[in-house]
N, C-alpha and C positions, 0 to 999 in steps of 0.2 A: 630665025629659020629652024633651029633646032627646039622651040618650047613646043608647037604643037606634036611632033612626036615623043616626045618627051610626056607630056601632060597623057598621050593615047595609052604607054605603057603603065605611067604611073598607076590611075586608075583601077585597072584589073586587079593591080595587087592590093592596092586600098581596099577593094571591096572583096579580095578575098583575107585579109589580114580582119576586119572588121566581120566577117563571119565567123572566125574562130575564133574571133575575140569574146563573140556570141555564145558560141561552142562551150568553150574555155570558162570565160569568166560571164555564167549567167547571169540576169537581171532582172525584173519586173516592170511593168508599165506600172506608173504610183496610183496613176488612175484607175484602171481596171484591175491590174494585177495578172495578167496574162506577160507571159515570156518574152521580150524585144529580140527583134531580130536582128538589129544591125546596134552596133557602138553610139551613143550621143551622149552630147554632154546633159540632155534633159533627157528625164529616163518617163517619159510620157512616148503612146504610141502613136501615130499617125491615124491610127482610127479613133482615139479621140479627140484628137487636135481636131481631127474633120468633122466630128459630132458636135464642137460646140456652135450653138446655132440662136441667131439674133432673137430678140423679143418680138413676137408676132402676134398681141392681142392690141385691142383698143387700148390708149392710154393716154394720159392726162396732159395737155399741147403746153404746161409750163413744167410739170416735176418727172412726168412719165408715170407714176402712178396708174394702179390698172383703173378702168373704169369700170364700173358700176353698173351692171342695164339699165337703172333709175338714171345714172349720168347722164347715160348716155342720150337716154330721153328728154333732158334739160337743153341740150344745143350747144351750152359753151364749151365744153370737152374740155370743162376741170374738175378736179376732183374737188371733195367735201374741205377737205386738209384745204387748200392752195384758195378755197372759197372762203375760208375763214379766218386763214395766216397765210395770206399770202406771202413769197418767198422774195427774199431781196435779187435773184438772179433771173435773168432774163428769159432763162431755159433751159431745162436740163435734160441731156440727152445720156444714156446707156447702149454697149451691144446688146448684153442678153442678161439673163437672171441670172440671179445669184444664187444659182443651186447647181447640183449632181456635176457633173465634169466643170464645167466654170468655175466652182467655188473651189472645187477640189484643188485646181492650178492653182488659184491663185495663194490657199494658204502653201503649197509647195514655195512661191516666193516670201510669204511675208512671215510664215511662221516656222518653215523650213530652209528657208536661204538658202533656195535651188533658184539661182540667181538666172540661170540660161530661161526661167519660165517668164523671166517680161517679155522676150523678142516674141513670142509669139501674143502675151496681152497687151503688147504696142504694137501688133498687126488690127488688133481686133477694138483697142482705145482709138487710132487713127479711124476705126471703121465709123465709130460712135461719132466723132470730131467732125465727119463730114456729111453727116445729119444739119447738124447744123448750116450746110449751104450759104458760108460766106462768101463766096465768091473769090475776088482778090482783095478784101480787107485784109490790112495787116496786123494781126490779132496777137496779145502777149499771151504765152501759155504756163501759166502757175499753179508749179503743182501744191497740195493740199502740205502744208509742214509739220513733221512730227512735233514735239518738245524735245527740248536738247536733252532731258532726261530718258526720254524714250529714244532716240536718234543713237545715242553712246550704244544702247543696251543693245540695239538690233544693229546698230554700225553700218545702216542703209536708210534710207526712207524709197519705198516699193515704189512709190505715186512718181517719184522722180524716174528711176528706172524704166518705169511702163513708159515715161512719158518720150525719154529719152531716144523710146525703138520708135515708137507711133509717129515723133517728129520724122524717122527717116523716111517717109511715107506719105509726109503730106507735101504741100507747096514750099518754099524758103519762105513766103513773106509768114510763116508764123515760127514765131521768136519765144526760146524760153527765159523764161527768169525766174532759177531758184529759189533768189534771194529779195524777193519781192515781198512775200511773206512771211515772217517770222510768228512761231504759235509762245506767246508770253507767257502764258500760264496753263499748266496742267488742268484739266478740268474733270470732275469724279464720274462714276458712273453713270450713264444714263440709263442704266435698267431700272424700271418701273414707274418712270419719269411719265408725265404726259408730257403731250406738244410745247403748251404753255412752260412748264418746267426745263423741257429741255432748251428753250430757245435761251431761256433766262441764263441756264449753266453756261452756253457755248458764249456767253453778252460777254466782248471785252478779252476773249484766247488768242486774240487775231491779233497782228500789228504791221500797217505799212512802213517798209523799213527808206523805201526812196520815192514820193509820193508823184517827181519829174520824169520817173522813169515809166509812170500807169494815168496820167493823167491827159485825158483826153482822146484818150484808146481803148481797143475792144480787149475784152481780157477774158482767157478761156481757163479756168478754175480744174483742174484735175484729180483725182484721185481714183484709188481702184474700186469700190464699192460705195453705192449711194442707198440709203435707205430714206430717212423721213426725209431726206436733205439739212436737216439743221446745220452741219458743221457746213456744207459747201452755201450754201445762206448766210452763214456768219461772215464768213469769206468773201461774201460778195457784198455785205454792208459794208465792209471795212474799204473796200476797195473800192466802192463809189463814193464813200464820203472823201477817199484822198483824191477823186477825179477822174476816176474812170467812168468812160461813157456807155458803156454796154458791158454786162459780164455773165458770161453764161459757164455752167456746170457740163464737163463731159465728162462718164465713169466707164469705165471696162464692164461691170456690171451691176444690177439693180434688185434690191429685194423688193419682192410684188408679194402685193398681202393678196392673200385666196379670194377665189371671188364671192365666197360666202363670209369674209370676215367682215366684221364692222369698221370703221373709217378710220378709226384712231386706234388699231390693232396695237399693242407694245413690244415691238419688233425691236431688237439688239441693234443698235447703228456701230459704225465702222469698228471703231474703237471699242463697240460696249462687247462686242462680237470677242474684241481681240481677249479683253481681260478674264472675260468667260472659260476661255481657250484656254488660258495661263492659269488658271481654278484647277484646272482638273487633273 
């Protein structure tokens, strides 16, 4: 009887304690850089939370890749890539590109370990996951695995994080399993790599570590950024040769080559992004 008056008082003072917190101990939005007005544990503003906005061009019905107007005159709504290596995964779906506020979030989590920035890219991974339109399949959700030498250094893996908030959001019948994939071996840069090169590097980083626990089931590959797809295509050979029946790729975001680039553009993938980052 007594919480909701309780809860009616507390409030006023919250939001006046959290104004002069404002006041008092100023802050930035990381993203734009404009002043925050109220206290969070993510110091991102509400206007660009609300500015990041889904992929809304033609794109390729197995990697997402943009299409092409030549593609798109073809009929099959794939790209040149996905025509000529085709991907081991069934589909792979993104929210939005990987650029301008999107990208900015995300390295706040993965290279800043502003850890409060997955709940909102497992708002926005969840959003990607039901693209996909399974239905009531009961699908396993595996996130992409660092190397245990990478894992120590950052003392997180992101993919797991995003995936963590995204699950609170979708159905119960989809189940995670961290430990479904293990990454065996570190694998060197892919800058400057082609296609062919880079598939050969990612051949053999993967390992089903319980092959009873994915065999025979749908299995949804996560990670927070997709580029050529290789690493989430590795992931998904590894995981059909131990039994899995369908395995699709979902990302928080996607890098899209320009619409005047040529097909096989050498765009930095997840990892090649990160080392780059760590250069400077």
């Amino acid at each position: 009887m007594r919480v909701e008056p309780r809860t009616s008082l507390i409030a006023p003072v919250h939001k006046v304690v959290s104004s002069l917190s404002a006041v008092f101990f100023p802050s930035d939005c990381r993203l734009c850089h404009t002043p925050l007005v109220s206290v969070t544990r993510l110091p991102v503003c509400r206007e660009c939370l609300e500015s990041l906005a889904p992929i809304r061009i033609a794109q390729c019905v197995l990697c997402g890749e943009r299409l092409a107007p030549a593609q798109l005159l073809i009929g099959n709504g794939q790209c040149q890539a996905c025509c000529e290596y085709p991907p081991n995964f069934d589909r792979a779906v993104s929210y939005g590109e990987y650029d301008a506020g999107l990208r900015d979030l995300i390295h706040l989590l993965k290279y800043d370990a502003v850890l409060p920035a997955a709940k909102p890219l497992g708002k926005l991974l969840a959003q990607s996951i039901e693209q996909l339109r399974l239905g009531d399949v009961e699908a396993v959700v595996v996130p992409v695995p660092l190397h245990r030498s990478k894992r120590r250094e950052r003392r997180f893996n992101q993919a797991e994080l995003i995936v963590r908030t995204a699950l609170k959001h979708l159905p119960p019948h989809f189940e995670l399993d961290r430990d479904a994939l293990v990454r065996q071996r570190e694998t060197r840069s892919q800058v400057g790599l082609d296609r062919e090169a880079r598939i050969q590097n990612m051949h053999g980083a993967f390992r089903v570590t319980a092959p009873q626990r994915i065999s025979g089931r749908t299995v949804i590959v996560v990670d927070d950024v997709m580029t050529t797809g290789t690493t989430v295509s590795e992931c998904a050979r590894v995981l059909k040769r131990a039994g899995a029946e369908k395995v699709f790729a979902a990302t928080v975001a996607r890098t899209l080559k320009r619409a005047d680039a040529p097909s096989f553009s050498k765009q930095p993938e997840g990892e090649e992004i990160e080392a780059q980052l760590a250069s400077v």
